[in-house]
N, C-alpha and C positions, 0 to 999 in steps of 0.2 A: 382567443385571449387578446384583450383590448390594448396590452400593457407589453413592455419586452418583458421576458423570459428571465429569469434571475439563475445568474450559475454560477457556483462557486468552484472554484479547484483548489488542490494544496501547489503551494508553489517547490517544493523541491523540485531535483534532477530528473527523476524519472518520472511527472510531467510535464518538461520543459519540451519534447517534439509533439504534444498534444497540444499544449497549448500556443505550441508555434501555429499550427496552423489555424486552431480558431482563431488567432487574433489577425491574419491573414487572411480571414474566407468571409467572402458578401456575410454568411450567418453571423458576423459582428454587430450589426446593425441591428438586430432581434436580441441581443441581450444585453442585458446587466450582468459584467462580469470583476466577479472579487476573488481572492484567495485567503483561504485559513487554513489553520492545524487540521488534520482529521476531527478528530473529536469535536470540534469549533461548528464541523461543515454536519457533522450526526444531529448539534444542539438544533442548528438551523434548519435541517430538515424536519426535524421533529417537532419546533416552534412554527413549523410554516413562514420561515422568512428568505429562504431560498426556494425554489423552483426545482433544479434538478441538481446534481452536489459527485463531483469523483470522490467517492465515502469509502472508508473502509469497509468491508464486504461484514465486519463483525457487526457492525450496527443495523443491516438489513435489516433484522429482527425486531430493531427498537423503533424503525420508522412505520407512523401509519401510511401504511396505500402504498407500499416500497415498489417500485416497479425500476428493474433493470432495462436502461435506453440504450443503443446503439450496441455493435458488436465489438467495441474498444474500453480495454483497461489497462490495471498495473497488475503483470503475473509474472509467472517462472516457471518455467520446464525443467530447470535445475536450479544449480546457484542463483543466488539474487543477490549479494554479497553483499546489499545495503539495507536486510533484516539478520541480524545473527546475533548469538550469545557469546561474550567475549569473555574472558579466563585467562589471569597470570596460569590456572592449574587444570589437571584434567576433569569434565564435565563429574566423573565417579566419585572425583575429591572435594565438587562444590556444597554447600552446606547453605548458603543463602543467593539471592537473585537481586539485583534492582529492575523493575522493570519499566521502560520508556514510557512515558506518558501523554508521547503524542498519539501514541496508534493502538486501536483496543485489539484490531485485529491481530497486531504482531504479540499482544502481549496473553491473547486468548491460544493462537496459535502456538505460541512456548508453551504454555499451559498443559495443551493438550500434549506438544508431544513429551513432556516431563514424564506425564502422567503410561499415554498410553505405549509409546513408543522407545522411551528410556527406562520408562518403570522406575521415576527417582522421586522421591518427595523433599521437598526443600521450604526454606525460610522466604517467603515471597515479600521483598520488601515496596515500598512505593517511594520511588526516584524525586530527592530532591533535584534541584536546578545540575547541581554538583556532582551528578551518580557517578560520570563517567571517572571523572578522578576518586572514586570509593573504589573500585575495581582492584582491590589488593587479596591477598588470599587467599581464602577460600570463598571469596565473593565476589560473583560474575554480575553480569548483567546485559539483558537484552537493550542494545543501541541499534534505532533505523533511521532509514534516510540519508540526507547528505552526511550527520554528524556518525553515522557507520561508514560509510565510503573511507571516510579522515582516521578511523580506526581499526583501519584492515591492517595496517603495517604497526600496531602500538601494540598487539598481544600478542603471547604466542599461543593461543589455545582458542579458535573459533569455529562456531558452530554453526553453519548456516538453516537456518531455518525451511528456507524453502527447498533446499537441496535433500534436509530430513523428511521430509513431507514428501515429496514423491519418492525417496525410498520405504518409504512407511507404507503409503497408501497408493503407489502405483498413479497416481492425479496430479496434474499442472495444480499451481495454486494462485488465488485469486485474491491479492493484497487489497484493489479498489478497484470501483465500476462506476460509470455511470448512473446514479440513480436517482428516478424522481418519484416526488411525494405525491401526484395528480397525471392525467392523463394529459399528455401533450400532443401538440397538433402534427398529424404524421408529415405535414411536409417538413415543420421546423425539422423532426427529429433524423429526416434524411439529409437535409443540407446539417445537421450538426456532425452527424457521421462523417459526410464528406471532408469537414472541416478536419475531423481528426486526424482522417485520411491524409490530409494535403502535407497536416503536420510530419509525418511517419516517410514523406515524400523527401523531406528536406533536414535528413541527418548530419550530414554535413554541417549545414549551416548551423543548426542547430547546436553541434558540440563546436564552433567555433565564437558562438554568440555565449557559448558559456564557457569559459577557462576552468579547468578544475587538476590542477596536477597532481591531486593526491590519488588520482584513479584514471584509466583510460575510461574514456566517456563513449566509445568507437565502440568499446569490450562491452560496456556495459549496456548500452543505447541497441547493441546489433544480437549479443550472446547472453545475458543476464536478464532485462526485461522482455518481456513479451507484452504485446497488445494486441493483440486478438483475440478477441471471446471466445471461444471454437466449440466443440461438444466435449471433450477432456477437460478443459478449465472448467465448463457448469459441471462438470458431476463433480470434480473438485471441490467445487463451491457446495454443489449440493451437500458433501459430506462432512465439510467441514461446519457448515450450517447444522448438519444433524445431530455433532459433538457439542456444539452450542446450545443447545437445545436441552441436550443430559446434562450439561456442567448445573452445578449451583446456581 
């Protein structure tokens, strides 16, 4: 490849130690690096205007030539505390959803476990700008990201999604990966590894380059996210790819 590498990331918290360290490691010089929404980074993998994209795992399906790079992502072993369904009432009492429209994966992943795992059928609404203050009643709604971090202490009725999900199905879950839409050159993709590495090196730093009092970043950076691909997070992926697959 004659040209740098085009990579996009989403900018929340929980790529802020990945992308500490690409933006620290010699592999800077090899790319063109931007940030967007998930969904933003799916469009451009899919128009071919990015190269490789930390995508939400839902869109795998939509990209031609998807291929999963390096062994670093966004996952959970448990709680993730910055995917969840939040409720003034109990999950039995809800009657409709908003659901976030930054991330398909968080909002495919509710889906399923509505369906297979709570056994509840509801009013699936699509989130203005405004959801989060709609949240009265009997209507919840999936918030992720930083703007769920900010609303772990505003409900009292939350659902963590990926803490449902390995009690469901016994699998890590696999929010975003690495992935690209062509075949890259295996040294890039080793120093880009490394790069992630370097980031995952430097937690510290990292939760002190970002202030965030609404949540420990220590808790969440060390016990809530995972980054590493392992063989649990792919059969994870794998199976939540294969509900994917049955949905409509």
């Amino acid at each position: 490849m004659n040209r740098n590498i085009k990579v996009t990331a989403v900018s929340y918290l929980n790529t802020k130690p990945l992308l500490y360290g690409i933006e620290r490691h010699p592999v800077l010089s090899r790319i063109d690096l931007n940030v967007a929404y998930p969904s933003q980074i799916a469009a451009q993998l899919q128009n071919d205007t990015t190269d490789i994209g930390l995508v939400s795992t839902a869109a795998i399906l939509t990209i031609p030539n998807a291929q999963i790079v390096t062994d670093y992502c966004i996952a959970a072993d448990g709680p993730v505390a910055s995917v969840c369904i939040y409720s003034n009432c109990p999950l039995e009492e809800v009657e409709q959803i908003y659901m976030d429209y930054q991330s398909r994966t968080s909002v495919k992943l509710a889906e399923i476990l509505l369906k297979h795992h709570w056994k509840k059928e509801l009013t699936i609404l699509p989130a203005p700008e405004d959801f989060i203050d709609r949240i009265e009643g009997t209507t919840a709604a999936v918030i992720i990201g930083d703007r769920a971090l900010k609303a772990n202490h505003r409900f009292p009725y939350i659902y963590d999604l990926a803490e449902h999900w390995k009690a469901f199905t016994g699998y890590d879950f696999v929010f975003a990966a690495w992935i690209a839409n062509k075949s890259l050159p295996e040294d890039f993709i080793q120093e880009f590894s490394a790069a992630n590495a370097l980031g995952l090196e430097h937690i510290d730093e990292v939760i002190a380059d970002n202030p965030f009092p609404e949540y420990s970043l220590d808790t969440y950076y060390r016990k809530n996210i995972r980054y590493k691909l392992d063989e649990n997070k792919r059969k994870g992926l794998e199976l939540f790819l294969q509900y994917l697959k049955e949905m409509p």
